[in-house]
N, C-alpha and C positions, 0 to 999 in steps of 0.2 A: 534638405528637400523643401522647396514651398509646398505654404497648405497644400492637403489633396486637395481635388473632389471628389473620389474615392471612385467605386466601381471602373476599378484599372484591370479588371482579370482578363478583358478584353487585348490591354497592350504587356503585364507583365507574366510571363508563367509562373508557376507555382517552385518556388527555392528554398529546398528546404535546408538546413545548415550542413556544411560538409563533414562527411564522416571521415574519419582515422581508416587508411590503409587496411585491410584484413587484417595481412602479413604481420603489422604493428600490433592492434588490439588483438589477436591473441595469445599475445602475448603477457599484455597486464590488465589490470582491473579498473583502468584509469575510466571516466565514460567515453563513449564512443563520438557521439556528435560534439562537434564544436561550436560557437555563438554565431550569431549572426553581429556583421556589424551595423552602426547606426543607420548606413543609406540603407542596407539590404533589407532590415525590421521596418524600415518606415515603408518602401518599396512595396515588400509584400502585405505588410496592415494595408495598405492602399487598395487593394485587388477587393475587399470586403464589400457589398454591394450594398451593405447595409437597408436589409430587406426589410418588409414591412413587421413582418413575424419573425424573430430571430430564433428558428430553429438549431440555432448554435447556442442560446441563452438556457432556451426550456430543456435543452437535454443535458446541458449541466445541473449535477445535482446541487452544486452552490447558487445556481442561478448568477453565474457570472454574469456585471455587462460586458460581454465581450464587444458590443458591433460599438461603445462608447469607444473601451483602450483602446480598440483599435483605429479609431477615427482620429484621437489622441495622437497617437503614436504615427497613424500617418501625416499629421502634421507636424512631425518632432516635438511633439509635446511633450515629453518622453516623464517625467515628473509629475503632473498630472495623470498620467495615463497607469503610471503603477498606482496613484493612489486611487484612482478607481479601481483598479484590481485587487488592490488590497482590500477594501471596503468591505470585498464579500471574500476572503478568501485567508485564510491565518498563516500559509505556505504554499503562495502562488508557484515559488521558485522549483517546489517539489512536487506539485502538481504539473509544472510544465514538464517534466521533466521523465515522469510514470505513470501520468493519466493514460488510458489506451483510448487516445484523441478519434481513434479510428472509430470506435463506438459510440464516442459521446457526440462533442460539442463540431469536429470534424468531418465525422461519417453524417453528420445530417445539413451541412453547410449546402447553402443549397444552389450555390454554382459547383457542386461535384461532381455533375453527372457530366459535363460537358468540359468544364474549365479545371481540374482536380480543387480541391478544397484550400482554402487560406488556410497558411499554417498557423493554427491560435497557437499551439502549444509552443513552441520556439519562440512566438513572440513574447508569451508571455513569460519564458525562460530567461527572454533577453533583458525582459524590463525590471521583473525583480533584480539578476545580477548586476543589472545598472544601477540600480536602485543602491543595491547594497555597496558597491565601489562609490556611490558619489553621497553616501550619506544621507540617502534617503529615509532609510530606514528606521523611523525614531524609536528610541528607546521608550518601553511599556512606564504609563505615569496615570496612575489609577485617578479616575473621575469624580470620587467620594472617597470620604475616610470610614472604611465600613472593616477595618483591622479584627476591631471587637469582634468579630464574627468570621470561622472560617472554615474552610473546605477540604476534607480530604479525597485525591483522588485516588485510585488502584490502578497502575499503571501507565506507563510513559509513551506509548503509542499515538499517533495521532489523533485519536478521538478525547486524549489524555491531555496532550500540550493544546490544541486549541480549545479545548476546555477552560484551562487554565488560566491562557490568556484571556481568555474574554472576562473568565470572573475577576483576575488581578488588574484588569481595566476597568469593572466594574467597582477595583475596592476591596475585596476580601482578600483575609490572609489565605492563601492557596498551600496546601502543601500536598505532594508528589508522591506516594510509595512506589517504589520501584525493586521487585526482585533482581534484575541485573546487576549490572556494577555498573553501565552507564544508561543513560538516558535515551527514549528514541523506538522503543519497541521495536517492529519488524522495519523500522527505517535504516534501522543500524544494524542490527543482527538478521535479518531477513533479506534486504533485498540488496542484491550486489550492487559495488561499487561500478561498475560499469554501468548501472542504470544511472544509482544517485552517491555522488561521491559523500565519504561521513561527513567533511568539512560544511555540507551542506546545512546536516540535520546539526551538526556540533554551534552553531552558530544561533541556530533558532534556540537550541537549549541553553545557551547562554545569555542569550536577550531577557529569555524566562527568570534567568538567575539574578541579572542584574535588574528585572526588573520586581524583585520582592520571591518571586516565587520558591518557594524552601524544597528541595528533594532529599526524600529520602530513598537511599539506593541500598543494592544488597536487603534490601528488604521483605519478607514474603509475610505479605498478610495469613495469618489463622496461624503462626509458628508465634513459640514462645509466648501464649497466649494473648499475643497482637491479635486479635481476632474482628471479626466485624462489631461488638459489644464494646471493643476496646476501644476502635476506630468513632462509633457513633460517640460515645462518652466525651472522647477527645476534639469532636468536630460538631459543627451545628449543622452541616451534612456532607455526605459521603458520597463520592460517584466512581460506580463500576466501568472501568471504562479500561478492561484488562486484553480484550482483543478472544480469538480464539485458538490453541495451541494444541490441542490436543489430534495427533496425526492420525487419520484415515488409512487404514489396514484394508490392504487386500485378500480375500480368503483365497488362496490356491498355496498347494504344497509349496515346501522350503521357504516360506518365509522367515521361519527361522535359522538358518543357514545364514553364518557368516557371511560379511561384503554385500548382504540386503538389507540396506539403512535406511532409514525416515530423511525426507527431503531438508524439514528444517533443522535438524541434526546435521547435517553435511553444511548446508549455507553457513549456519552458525561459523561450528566452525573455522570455514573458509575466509565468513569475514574477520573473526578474530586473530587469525593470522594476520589478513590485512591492516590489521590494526595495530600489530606489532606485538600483540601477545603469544606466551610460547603455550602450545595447543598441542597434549600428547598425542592426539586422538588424528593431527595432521601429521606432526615427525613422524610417528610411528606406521603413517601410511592407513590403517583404518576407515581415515575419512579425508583420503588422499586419492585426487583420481588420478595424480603421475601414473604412466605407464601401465596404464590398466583400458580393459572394453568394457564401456561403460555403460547401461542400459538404462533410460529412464522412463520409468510408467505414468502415464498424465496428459494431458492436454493444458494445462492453466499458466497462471504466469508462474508458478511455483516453478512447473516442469520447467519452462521455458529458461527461467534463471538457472535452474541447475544444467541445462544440456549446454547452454554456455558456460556455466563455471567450469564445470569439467573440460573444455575445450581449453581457457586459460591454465589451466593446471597440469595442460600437456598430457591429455588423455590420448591411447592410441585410435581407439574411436569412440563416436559416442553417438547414440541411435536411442531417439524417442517414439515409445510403443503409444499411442491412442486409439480407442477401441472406436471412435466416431468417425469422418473425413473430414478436411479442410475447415468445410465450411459450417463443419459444426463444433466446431471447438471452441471452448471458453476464450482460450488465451488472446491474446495481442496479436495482429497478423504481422504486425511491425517486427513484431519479437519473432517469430518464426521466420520471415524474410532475413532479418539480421544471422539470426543461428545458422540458417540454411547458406549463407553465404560462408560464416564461419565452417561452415564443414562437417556442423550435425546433418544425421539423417533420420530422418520422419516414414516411418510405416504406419500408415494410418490404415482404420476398419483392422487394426491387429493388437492382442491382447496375450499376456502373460498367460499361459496351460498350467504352466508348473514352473519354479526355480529348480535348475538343475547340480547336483551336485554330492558331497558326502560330507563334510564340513561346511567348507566355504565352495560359495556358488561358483560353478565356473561356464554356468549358460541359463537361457529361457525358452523354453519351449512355448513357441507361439502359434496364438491360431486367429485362422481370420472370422474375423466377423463382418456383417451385413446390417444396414438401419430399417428400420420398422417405422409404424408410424410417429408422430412426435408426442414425449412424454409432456410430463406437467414443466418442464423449464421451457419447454416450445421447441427441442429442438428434437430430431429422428432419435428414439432409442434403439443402441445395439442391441444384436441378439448372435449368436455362435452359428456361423456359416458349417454348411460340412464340410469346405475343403482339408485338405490335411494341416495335420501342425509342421511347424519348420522349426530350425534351432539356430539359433541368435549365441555366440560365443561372447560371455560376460564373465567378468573378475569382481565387478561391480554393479548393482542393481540399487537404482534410488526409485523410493515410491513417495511418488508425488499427485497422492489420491486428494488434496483438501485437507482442510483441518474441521472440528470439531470442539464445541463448548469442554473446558475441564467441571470437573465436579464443584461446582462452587459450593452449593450449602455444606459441604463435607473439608473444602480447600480454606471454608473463611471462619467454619467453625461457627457456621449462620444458617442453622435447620430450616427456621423460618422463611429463609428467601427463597421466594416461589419461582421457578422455571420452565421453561417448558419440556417437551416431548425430547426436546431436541439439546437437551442440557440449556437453552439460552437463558438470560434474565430475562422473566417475564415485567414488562410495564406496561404503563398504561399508555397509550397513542398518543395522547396528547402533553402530557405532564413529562411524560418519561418517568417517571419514579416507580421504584419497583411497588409490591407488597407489603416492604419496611417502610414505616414514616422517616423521612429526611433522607433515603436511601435512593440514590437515582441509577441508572445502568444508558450505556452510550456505547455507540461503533459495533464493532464485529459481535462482541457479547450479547447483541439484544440481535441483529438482524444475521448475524451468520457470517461464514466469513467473505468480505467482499472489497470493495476497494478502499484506498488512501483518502480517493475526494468522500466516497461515503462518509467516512468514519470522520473528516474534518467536520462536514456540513451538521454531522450528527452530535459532534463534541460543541460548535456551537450554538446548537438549539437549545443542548441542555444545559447548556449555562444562564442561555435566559429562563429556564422554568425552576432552575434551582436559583437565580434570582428572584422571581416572583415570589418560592416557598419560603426564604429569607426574609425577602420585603414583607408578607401574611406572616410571619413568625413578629415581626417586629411590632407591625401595627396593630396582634393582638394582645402582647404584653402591654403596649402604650395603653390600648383601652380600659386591659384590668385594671390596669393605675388610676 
């Protein structure tokens, strides 16, 4: 394609990459969309109007240049154009790919009222994997020799890896604890391959690997008196950066009643099968939605992943309860359009009464609810309509209420680390460093649980302040001297 001149939204519509058949992706866990090819990426970057005020820039929380790649890219710059993406961004490829573009850098584009919105996310999907097929993608070659000195993190989640890299580009020995057995937090155990295939995240963690940085897996900090006194001792600092896991409980009867599982318990896992590990808790059907009514509680992208998983695993149906309507739901509306195709079904303004049953659940009793004014997130709080309840026939019930901070001063065996209300690490706004000297906290653990780009932008801010606390560590032993 010759240069653009860009603002093409005029002669091209909006092309987003073609999806997989229904009938096929529900079949496996592969992702659903496919790339774009090189005319179609340049094509549509072209449509970018490249406005005065890039309301696509400020509502990323990276502060991508988007209106740059893309002007890039509509010139076949296509090499340039990731490296502007890369610049601000440590897993553009994974961003394009699970960002809910609808809310961010997409839903505020600002030919969308008329012309639909430039696809950033695809593009930017396309330029990393171009990137990565044509060797773009250089290998981590840290900027200083600053070895002597180094970092332990807690946790391999995205707030975790781009942490890492920034500081192993900056120079410090980085080293990784990881309770899993593989690298990747909820990139790999969390969110299904039909979002982000593993091959994705398995790739960034090997960049990591080869570029110095050490993991330690199977690892759980405050066990075996690995604790945080251990962790400090062995590092000149330490960054929490563990995500949040601890699942949100609904109070209404039969919760305990067999076949009502926690959401990230089921994902799990689902994807460890996918991974080729033998999972009793899958064979044995448990946390098997084969041939079972599957019932999911939630609105969020949690929910949204499980009502499709369950649909891949050949559920006989599968029906998401949300107590809000459409338009007040957390989740992705991409992901619900998706599900809703696949052959979930959505009762919204309707909530779980009670799990029914005498062991294991074999229904819910639901009732409808109505919105009120809007709470402190901005949006209409429900409240219990009078209509009657109705009964929803389930085998299976996943509650996919959110997650919640785990108990860290008591997990790391760190009394001292101060918290808040809400279990998070408490820091300071600007430093990020908790209450501990040399102790810093990043991603879902300090703001709650919230998105991938979050938790990246977050992982690398605090590497430059736990560079700064490094750099003042150094130049005030130089002084004592």
């Amino acid at each position: 394609m010759a240069p653009s001149t860009m603002l093409q939204f005029t002669k091209h519509d909006q092309a987003v990459p073609t999806k997989r058949a229904i009938t096929t992706r529900q079949n496996d866990f592969m992702e659903i969309y496919g790339g774009y090819i090189a005319d179609k990426a340049t094509e549509q970057a072209s449509r970018c109007s490249q406005c005065g005020v890039p309301f696509c820039q400020i509502h990323c929380p990276l502060q991508n240049n988007i209106p740059d790649w893309l002007k890039l890219t509509a010139e076949g710059r296509l090499e340039e154009a990731y490296e502007v993406s890369a610049a601000t961004n440590s897993m553009p490829e994974v961003c394009g790919r699970i960002c809910p573009q609808d809310r961010l850098c997409e839903g505020n584009c600002v030919i969308e009222k008329d012309f639909q919105s430039v696809t950033i996310g695809a593009v930017e999907k396309f330029l990393t994997d171009t990137a990565w097929e044509n060797g773009w993608v250089k290998p981590i070659v840290p900027l200083a020799n600053r070895d002597s000195q180094s970092v332990g993190i807690i946790g391999s989640g995205p707030a975790g890896l781009a942490a890492a890299e920034a500081l192993r580009i900056k120079g410090y020995a980085v080293h990784i604890y990881e309770r899993a057995d593989r690298a990747g937090g909820l990139l790999i155990y969390g969110i299904p391959g039909f979002k982000l295939e593993k091959a994705i995240v398995a790739r960034r963690v090997q960049r990591l690997l080869d570029g110095g940085v050490v993991f330690h897996l199977n690892f759980e900090v405050g066990q075996s008196g690995h604790g945080m006194n251990w962790l400090r001792q062995r590092h000149h600092a330490v960054l929490i950066a563990t995500g949040v896991y601890k699942a949100r409980d609904i109070h209404v009867a039969g919760t305990d009643l067999a076949g009502v599982v926690a959401a990230l318990d089921y994902l799990t896992v689902s994807n460890r099968q996918g991974l080729g590990d033998a999972v009793q808790a899958y064979d044995n059907g448990s946390l098997n939605a084969a041939g079972k009514h599957v019932v999911v509680v939630g609105g969020g992208d949690t929910a949204m992943d499980c009502v499709r998983t369950a649909v891949r695993q050949q559920a006989l149906s599968v029906t998401c309860l949300y107590r809000r309507d459409r338009e007040n739901m957390p989740g992705s509306r991409r992901e619900v359009m998706n599900a809703e195709e696949e052959g979930v079904i959505y009762k919204w303004l309707a909530a779980p009464e009670t799990f029914v049953g005498s062991t294991h659940v074999t229904g819910v009793a639901v009732t409808t609810m109505r919105l009120g004014p809007p709470d402190a997130s901005g949006r209409r709080a429900p409240t219990t309509d009078t209509g009657d309840a109705h009964m929803l026939k389930a085998d299976m019930v996943i509650k996919a209420l959110g997650f919640d901070a785990e108990d860290l001063p008591k997990l790391f065996d760190a009394p001292h680390l101060p918290v808040t209300r809400w279990g998070t690490v408490k820091v300071d706004a600007k430093t990020m460093m908790s209450g501990v000297d040399g102790v810093f906290a990043a991603g879902d653990i300090v703001r709650g649980a919230s998105l991938v780009v979050w938790a990246i932008k977050d992982g690398r801010d605090v590497a430059d302040s736990v560079h700064a606390y490094l750099q003042a560590k150094v130049m005030g032993v130089a002084e004592a001297a």
